[in-house]
N, C-alpha and C positions, 0 to 999 in steps of 0.2 A: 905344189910339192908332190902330190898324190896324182899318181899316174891310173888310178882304177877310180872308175865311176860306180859307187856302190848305192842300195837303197835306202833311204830314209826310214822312212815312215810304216807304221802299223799296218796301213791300209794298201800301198804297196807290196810288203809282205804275204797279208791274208788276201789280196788278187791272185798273187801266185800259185799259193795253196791252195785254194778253192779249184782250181783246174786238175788238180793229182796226176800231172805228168811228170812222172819220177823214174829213176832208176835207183837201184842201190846195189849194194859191197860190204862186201865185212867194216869195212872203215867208215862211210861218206853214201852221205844220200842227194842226189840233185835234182832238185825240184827246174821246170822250164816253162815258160810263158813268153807269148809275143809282149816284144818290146822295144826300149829304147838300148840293149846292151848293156845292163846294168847288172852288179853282183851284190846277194847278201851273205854273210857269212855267218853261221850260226855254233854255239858251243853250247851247251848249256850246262848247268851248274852239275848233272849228272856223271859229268867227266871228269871232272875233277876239280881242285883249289886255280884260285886267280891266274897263278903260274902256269899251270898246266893248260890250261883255255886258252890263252895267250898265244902261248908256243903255239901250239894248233891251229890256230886263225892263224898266226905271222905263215907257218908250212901253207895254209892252204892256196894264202896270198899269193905267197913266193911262188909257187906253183900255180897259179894261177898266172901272174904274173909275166915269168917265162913263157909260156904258150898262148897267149894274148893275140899276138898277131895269125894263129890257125883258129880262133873260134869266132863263130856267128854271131854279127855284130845287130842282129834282129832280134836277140832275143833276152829277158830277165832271166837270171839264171840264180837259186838259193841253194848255197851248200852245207848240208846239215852233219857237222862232225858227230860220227857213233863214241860212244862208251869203251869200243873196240880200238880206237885210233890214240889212247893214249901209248906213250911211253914209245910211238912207231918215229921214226924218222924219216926226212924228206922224201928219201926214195917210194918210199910204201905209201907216203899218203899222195905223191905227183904223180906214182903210176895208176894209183886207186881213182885222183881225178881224172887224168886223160882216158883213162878206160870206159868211167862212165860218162862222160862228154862224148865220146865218139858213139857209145851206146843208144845217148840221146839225138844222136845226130846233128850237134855241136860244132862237130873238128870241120874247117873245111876243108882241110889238106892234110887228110889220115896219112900219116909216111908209114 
């Protein structure tokens, strides 16, 4: 049913981390790592009630989601929603992801 391969586990997570190849934005920070292509998505309880975290992960998906076929399929990718990206809608947080993907050198086909 699930068309995105996302990560699991703790230790997958703190791989990623442990390397601090990041970019950030007012909204979304995204962590990168050689890999098998795989996403995690992260909100934390600093953003806000259940609903609010939710919504934000579903934006990042959906955005994510959409541009699936221009990003590098080498690499784990953690997207860390700020405190700043509530109340924002799709537009603001899909151009905040494609911006910092291409920043990372992410996008393969920057249009």
């Amino acid at each position: 049913m699930r068309n995105i391969d996302s990560l699991k586990n703790s230790g997958e997570f703190r791989r990623i981390y442990e390397l601090r190849l990041s970019e950030a934005d007012r909204y979304l920070v995204v962590y990168q790592a050689e890999g098998s292509g795989k996403i995690g998505i992260v909100c934390s309880k600093k953003v806000g009630n259940s609903v609010i975290r939710h919504r934000i992960v579903r934006l990042i998906r959906e955005a994510y989601r959409l541009n699936k076929e221009n990003i590098r399929k080498d690499k784990d990718i953690i997207i860390v929603a700020r405190k700043s990206a509530k109340g924002q809608g799709f537009t603001e947080i899909s151009s905040s992801l494609l911006k910092l993907l291409k920043r990372c050198g992410l996008l393969e086909n920057s249009n």
